[in-house]
C-alpha positions as a Markdown table, in Angstrom:
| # | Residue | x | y | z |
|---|---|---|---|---|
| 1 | Unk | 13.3 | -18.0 | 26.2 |
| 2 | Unk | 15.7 | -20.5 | 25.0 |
| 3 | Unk | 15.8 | -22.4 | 21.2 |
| 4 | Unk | 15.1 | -25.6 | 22.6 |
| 5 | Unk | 11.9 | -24.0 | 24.6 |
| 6 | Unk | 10.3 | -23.2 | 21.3 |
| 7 | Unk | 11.1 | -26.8 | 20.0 |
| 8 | Unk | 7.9 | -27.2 | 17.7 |
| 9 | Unk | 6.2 | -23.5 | 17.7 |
| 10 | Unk | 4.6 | -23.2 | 14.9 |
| 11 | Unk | 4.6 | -20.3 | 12.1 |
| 12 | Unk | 1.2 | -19.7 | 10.3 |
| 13 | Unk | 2.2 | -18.1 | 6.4 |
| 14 | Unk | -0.8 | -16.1 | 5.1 |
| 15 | Unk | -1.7 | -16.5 | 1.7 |
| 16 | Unk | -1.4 | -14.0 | -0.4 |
| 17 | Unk | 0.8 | -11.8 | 0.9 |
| 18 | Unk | 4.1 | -9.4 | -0.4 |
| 19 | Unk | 3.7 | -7.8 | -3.7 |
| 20 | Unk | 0.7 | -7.3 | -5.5 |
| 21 | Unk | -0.2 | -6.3 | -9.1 |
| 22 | Unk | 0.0 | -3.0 | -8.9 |
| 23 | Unk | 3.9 | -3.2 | -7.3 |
| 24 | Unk | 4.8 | -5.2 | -9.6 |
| 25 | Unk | 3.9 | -3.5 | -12.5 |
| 26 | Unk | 5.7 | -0.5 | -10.7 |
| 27 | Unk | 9.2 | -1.7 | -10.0 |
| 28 | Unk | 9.1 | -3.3 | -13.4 |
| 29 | Unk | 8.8 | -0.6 | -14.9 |
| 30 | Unk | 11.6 | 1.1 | -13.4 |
| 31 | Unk | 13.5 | -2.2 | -14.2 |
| 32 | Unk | 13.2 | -2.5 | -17.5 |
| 33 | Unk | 13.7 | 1.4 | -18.0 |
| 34 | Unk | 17.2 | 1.1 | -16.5 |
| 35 | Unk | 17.5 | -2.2 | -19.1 |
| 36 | Unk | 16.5 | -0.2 | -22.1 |
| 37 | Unk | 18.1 | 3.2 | -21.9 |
| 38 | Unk | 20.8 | 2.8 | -18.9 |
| 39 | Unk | 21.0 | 4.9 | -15.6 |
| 40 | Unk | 19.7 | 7.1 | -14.7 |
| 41 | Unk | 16.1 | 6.6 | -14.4 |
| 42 | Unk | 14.8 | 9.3 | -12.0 |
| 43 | Unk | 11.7 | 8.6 | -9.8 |
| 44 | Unk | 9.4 | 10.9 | -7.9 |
| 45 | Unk | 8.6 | 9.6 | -4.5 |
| 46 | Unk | 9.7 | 6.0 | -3.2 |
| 47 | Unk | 8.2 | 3.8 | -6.1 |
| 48 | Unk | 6.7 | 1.6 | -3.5 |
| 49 | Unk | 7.3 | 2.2 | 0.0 |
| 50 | Unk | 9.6 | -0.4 | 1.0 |
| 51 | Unk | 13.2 | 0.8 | 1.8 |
| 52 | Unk | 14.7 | -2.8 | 0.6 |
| 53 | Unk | 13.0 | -2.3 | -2.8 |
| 54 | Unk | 14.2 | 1.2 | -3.2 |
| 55 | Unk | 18.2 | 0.6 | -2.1 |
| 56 | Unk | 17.8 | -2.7 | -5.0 |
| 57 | Unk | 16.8 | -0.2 | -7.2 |
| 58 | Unk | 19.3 | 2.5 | -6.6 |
| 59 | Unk | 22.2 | 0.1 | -7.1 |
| 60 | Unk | 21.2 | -0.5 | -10.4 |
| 61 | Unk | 20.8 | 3.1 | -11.4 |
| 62 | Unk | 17.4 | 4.8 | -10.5 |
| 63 | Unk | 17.2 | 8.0 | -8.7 |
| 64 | Unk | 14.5 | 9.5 | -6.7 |
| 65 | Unk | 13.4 | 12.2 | -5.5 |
| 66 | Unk | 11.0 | 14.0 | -4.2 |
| 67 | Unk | 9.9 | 16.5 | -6.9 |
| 68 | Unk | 9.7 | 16.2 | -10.4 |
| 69 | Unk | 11.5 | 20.1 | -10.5 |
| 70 | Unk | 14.7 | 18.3 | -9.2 |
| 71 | Unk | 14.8 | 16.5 | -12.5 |
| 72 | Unk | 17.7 | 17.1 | -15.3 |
| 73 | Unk | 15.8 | 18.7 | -18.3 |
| 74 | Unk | 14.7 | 15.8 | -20.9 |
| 75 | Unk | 16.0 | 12.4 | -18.5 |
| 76 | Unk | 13.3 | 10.2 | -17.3 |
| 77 | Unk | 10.5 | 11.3 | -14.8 |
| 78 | Unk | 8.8 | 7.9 | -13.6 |
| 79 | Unk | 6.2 | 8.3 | -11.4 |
| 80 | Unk | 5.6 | 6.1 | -8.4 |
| 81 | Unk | 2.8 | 3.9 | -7.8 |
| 82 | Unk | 1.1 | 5.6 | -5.3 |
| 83 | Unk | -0.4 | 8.3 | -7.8 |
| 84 | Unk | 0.2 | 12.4 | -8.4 |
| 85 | Unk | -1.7 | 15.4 | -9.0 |
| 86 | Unk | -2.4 | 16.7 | -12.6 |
| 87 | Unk | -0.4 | 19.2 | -11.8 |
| 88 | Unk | 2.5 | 17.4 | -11.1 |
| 89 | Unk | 2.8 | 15.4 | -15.0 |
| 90 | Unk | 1.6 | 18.8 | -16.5 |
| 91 | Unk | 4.9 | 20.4 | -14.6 |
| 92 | Unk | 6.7 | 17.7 | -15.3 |
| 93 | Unk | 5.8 | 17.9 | -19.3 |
| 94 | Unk | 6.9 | 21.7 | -19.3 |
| 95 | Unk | 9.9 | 21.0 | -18.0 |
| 96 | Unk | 10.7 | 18.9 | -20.9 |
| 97 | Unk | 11.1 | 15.8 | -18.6 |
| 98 | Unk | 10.1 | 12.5 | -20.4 |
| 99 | Unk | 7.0 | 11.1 | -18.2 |
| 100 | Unk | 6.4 | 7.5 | -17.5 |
| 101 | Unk | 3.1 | 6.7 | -15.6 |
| 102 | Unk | 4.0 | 4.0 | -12.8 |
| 103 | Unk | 0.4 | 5.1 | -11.1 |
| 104 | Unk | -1.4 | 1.3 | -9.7 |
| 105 | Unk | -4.3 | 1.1 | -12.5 |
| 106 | Unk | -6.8 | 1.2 | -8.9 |
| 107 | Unk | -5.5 | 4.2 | -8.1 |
| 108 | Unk | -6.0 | 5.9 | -11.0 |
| 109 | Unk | -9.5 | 4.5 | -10.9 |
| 110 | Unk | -10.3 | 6.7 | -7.6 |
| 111 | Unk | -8.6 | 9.8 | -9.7 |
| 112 | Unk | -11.8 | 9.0 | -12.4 |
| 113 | Unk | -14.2 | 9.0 | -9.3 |
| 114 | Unk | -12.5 | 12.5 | -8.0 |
| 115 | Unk | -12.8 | 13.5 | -11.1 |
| 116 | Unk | -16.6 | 12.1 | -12.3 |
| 117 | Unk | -18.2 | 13.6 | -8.5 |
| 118 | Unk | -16.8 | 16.9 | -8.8 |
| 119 | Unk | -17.5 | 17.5 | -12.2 |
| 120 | Unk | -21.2 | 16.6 | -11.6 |
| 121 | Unk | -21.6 | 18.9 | -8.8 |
| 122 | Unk | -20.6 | 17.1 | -5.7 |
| 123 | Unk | -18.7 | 17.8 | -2.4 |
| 124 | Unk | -15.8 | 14.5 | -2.5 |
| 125 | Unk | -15.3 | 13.2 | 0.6 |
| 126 | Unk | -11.9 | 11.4 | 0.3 |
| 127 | Unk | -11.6 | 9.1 | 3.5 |
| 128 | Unk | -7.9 | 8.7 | 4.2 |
| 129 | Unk | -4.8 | 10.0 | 5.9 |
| 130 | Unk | -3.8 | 13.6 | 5.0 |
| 131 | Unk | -0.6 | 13.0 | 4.4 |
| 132 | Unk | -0.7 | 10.1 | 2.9 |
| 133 | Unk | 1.3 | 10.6 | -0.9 |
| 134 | Unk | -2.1 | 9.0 | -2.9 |
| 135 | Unk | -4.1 | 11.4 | -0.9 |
| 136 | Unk | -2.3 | 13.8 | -1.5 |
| 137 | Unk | -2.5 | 12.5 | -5.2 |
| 138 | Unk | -6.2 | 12.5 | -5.4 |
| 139 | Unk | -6.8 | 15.5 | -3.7 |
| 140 | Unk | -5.1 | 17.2 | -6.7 |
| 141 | Unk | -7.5 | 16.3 | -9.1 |
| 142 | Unk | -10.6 | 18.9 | -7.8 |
| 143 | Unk | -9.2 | 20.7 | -4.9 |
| 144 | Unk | -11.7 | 23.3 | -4.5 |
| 145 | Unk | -13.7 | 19.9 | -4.3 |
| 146 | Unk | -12.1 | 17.4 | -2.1 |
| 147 | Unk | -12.1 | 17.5 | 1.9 |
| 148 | Unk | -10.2 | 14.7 | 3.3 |
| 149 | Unk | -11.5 | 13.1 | 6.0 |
| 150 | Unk | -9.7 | 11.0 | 8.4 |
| 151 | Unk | -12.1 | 10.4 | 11.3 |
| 152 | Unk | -15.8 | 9.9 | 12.1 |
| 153 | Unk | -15.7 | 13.3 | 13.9 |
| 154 | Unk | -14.6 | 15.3 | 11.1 |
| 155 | Unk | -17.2 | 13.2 | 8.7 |
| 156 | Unk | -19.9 | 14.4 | 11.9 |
| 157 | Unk | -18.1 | 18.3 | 11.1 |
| 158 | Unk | -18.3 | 18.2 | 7.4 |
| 159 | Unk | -20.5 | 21.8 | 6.3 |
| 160 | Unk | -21.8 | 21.5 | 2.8 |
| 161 | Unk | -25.0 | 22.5 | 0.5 |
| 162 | Unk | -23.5 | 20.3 | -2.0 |
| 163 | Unk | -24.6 | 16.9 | -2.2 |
| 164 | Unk | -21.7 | 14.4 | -1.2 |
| 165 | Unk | -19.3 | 11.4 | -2.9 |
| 166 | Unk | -17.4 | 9.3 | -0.9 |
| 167 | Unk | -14.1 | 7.5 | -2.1 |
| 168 | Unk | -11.4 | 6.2 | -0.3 |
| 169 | Unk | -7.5 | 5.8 | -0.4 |
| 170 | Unk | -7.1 | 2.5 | -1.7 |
| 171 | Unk | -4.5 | 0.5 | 1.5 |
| 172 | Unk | -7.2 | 1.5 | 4.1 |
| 173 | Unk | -8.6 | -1.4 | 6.0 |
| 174 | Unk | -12.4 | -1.6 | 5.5 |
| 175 | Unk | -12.9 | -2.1 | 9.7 |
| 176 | Unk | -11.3 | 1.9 | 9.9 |
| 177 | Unk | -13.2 | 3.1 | 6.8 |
| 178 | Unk | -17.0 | 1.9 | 7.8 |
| 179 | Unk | -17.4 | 3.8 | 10.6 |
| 180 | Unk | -16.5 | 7.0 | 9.1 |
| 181 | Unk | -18.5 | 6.6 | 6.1 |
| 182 | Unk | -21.5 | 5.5 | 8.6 |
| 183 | Unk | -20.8 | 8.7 | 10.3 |
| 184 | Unk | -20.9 | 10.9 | 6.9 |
| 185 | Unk | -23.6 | 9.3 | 5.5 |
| 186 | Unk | -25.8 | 9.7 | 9.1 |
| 187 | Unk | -24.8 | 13.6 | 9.3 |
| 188 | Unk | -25.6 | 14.8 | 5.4 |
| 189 | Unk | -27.9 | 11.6 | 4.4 |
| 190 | Unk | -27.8 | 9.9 | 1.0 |
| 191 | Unk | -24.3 | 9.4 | -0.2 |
| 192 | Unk | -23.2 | 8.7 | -3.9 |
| 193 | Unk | -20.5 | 5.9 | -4.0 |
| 194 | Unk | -18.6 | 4.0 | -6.4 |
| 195 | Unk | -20.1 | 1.1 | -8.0 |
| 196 | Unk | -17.2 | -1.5 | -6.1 |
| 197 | Unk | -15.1 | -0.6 | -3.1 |
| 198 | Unk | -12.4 | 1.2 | -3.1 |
| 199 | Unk | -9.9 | -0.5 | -1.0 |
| 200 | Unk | -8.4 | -2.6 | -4.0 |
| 201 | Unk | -8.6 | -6.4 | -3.7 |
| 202 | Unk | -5.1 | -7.0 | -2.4 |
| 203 | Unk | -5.3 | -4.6 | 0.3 |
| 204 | Unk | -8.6 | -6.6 | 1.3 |
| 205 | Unk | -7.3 | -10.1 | 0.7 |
| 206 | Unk | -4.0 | -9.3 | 3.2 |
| 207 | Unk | -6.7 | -8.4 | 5.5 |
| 208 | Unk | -8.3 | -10.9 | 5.3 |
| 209 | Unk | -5.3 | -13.0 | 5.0 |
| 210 | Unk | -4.1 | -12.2 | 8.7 |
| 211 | Unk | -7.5 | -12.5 | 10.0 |
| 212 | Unk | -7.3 | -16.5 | 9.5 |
| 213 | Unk | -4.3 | -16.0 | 10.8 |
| 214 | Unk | -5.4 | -15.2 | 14.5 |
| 215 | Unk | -8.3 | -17.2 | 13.8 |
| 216 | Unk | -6.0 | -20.3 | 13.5 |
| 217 | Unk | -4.9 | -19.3 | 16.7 |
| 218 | Unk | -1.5 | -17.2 | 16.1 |
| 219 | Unk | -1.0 | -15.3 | 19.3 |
| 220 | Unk | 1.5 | -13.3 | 17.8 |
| 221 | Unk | 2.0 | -11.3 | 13.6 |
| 222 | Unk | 4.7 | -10.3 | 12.3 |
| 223 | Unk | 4.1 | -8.3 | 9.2 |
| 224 | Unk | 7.0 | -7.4 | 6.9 |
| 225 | Unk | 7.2 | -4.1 | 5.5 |
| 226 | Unk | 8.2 | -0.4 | 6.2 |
| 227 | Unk | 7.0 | 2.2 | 8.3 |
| 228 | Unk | 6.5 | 4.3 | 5.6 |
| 229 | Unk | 4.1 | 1.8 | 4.0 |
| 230 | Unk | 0.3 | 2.4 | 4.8 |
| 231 | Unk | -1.5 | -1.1 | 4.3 |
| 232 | Unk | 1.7 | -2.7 | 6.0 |
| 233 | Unk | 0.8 | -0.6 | 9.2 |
| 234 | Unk | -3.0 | -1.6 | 8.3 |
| 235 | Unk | -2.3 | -5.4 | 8.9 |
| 236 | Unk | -0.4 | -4.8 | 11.8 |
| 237 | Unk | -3.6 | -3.0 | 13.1 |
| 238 | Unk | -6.1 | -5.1 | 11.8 |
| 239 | Unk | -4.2 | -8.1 | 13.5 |
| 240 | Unk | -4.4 | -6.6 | 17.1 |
| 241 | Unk | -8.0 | -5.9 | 16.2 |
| 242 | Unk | -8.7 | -9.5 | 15.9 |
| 243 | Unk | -6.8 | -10.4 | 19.5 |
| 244 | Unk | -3.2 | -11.0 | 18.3 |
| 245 | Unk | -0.3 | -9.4 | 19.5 |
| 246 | Unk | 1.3 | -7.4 | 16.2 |
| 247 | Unk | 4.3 | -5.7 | 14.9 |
| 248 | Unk | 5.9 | -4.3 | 11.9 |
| 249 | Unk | 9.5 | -5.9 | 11.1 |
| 250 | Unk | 11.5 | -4.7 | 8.2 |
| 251 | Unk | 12.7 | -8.6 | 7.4 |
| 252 | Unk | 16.0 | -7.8 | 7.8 |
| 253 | Unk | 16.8 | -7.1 | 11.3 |
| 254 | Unk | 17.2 | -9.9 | 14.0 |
| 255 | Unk | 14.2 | -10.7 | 15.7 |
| 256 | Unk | 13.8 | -9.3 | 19.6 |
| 257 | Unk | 14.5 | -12.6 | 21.7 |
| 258 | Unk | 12.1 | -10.9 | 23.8 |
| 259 | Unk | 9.2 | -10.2 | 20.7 |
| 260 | Unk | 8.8 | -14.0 | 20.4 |
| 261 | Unk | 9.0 | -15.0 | 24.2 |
| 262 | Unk | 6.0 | -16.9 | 24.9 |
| 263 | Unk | 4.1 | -17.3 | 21.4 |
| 264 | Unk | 4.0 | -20.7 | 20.2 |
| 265 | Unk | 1.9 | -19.9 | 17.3 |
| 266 | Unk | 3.6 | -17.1 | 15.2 |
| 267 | Unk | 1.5 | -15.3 | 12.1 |
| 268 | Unk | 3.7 | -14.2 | 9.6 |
| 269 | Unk | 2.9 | -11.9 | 6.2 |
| 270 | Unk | 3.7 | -8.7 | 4.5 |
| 271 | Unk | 2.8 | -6.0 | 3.3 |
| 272 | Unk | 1.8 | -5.5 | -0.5 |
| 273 | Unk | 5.3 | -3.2 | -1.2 |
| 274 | Unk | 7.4 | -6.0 | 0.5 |
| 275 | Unk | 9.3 | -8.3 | -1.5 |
| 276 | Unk | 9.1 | -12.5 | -0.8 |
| 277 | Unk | 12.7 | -12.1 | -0.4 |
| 278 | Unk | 12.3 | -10.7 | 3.1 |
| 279 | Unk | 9.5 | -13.2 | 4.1 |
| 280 | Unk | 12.0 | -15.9 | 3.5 |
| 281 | Unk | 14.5 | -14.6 | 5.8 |
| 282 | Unk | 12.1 | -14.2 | 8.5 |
| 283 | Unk | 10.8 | -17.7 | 7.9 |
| 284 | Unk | 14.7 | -18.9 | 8.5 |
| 285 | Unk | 15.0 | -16.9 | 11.3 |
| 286 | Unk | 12.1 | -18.0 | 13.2 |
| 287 | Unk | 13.6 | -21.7 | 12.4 |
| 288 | Unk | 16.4 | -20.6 | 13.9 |
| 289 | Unk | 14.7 | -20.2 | 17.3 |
| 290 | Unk | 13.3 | -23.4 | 16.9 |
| 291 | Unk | 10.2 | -23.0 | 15.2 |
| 292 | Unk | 8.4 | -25.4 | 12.1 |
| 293 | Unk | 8.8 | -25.1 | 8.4 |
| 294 | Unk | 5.8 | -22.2 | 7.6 |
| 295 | Unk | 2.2 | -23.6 | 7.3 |
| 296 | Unk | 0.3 | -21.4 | 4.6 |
| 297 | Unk | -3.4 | -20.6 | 5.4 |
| 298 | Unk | -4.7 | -19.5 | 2.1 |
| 299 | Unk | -8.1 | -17.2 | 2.0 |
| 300 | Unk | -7.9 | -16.1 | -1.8 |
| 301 | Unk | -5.8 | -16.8 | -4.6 |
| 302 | Unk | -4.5 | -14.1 | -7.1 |
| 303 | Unk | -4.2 | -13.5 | -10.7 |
| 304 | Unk | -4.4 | -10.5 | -11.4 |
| 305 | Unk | -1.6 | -8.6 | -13.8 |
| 306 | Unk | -1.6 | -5.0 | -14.9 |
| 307 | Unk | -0.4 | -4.0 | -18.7 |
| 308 | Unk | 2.9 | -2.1 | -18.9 |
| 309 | Unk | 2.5 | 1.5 | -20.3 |
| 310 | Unk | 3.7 | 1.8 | -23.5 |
| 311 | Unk | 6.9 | 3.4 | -23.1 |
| 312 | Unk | 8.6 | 0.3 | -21.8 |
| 313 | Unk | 6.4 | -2.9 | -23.0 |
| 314 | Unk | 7.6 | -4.8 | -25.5 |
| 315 | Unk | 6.3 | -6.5 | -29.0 |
């Protein structure tokens, strides 16, 4: 399809969108880290999972890796936002490495639940990928306590005398994570849950972000982020749940000619790990092809900010 073909397609901008509190508060910390005591600042894991946001931080001096054991003895262990095991910091703290918690305050919150419904006698049904670093994370707290559950069936197979407590990994989308907890809660009956949800509010409010988004008639979303990042993927599903077309982008490639072809209402967000930065650039390319200045739909406004652990706040 040529430019002039798309002469006055429209882009719909959801609102909010790109980094949330809990990113923030992350990558600042391995900012101002690198400003106060110089390179290197190491890092275990991707801080966020957005490839942009980790090369930015590698040029100005932060390492990371993938375990805290491949750390220089007494340098700087910051741990990403996702979340960690105890046994991770208590390894990390015997091998004389100096710890800084970058954990999203919401995640640690579903560490307390682990934590509370295990110690009070209960089976912990964490619903959420495997894999999945802040599962992974979670998991750690009570082990001999936690089965992960990623599907109604396995919620259907769960075998347990125990009585059960459900909490969830945090970028899930609430569509995916009601019908398994329907199906636990059918199989063993009455379930103990935490007092609020625990998809945290930005994870919801991108949800329901790109949901107006189709509803305002975008045919077509583009959501910004990386394949490695778990509530960009979300949006991309929860978009194609609600009749779009969808796709992830990375906000710095070209856009596929053939991606566009036919859409004269584009949806355009990212993920929570994705900086406005890249937004921008796929706001000018789309202009580029001939479509309007960005039109933000706005379903919830944030204002939510995190306190800086003490290691690196400042008087």
């Amino acid at each position: 399809m040529t430019v002039s073909a798309l002469s006055g397609g429209r882009v719909l901008l959801a609102a909010p969108r790109s980094f949330c509190a809990g990113v923030d508060r992350a990558i600042e910390i391995v900012e101002r880290l690198l400003e106060q005591h110089g390179a290197p600042v190491y890092v275990r894991h991707q801080i966020v999972h957005n490839e942009h946001v980790v090369r930015r931080l590698e040029a100005l001096g932060a390492v990371f890796v993938e375990d805290e054991s491949e750390i220089p003895e007494g340098e700087f262990c910051v741990l990403s936002a996702h979340g960690v095991a105890p046994s991770v910091k208590a390894n990390a703290k015997a091998r004389g490495l100096r710890v800084v918690d970058a954990t999203c305050p919401l995640v640690n919150k579903v560490h307390a639940e682990a934590r509370r419904y295990a110690d009070s006698g209960h089976i912990v049904a964490l619903v959420g990928h495997a894999d999945h670093v802040e599962v992974i994370g979670a998991r750690g707290e009570r082990p001999e306590s936690t089965v992960v559950i990623e599907t109604p069936e396995q919620a259907r197979a769960l075998i347990t005398d125990r009585p059960v407590a459900v909490i969830t990994q945090t970028t899930l989308s609430l569509d995916d994570v009601a019908p398994i907890v329907d199906a636990l809660e059918a199989h063993v009956g009455t379930l103990r849950r935490p007092s609020a949800d625990d998809i945290c509010y930005a994870t919801q409010n991108r949800q329901d972000a790109v949901k107006e988004l189709v509803a305002q008639g975008a045919s077509l979303v583009l959501v910004i982020g990386s394949e490695t990042s778990s509530n960009a993927q979300r949006l991309v599903e929860v978009a194609e749940a609600a009749g779009a077309v969808a796709t992830l982008v990375d906000g710095e490639s070209p856009l596929d000619e053939e991606l566009l072809s036919g859409h004269r209402i584009v949806g355009l967000t990212a993920g929570a790990s994705t900086p406005e930065e890249l937004v921008l650039a796929t706001a000018e390319r789309l202009a580029q092809r001939g479509y309007t200045a960005p039109e933000e739909i706005t379903v919830a406004r944030e204002h939510v900010h995190f306190r800086l652990p003490r290691e690196v706040a400042t008087a």
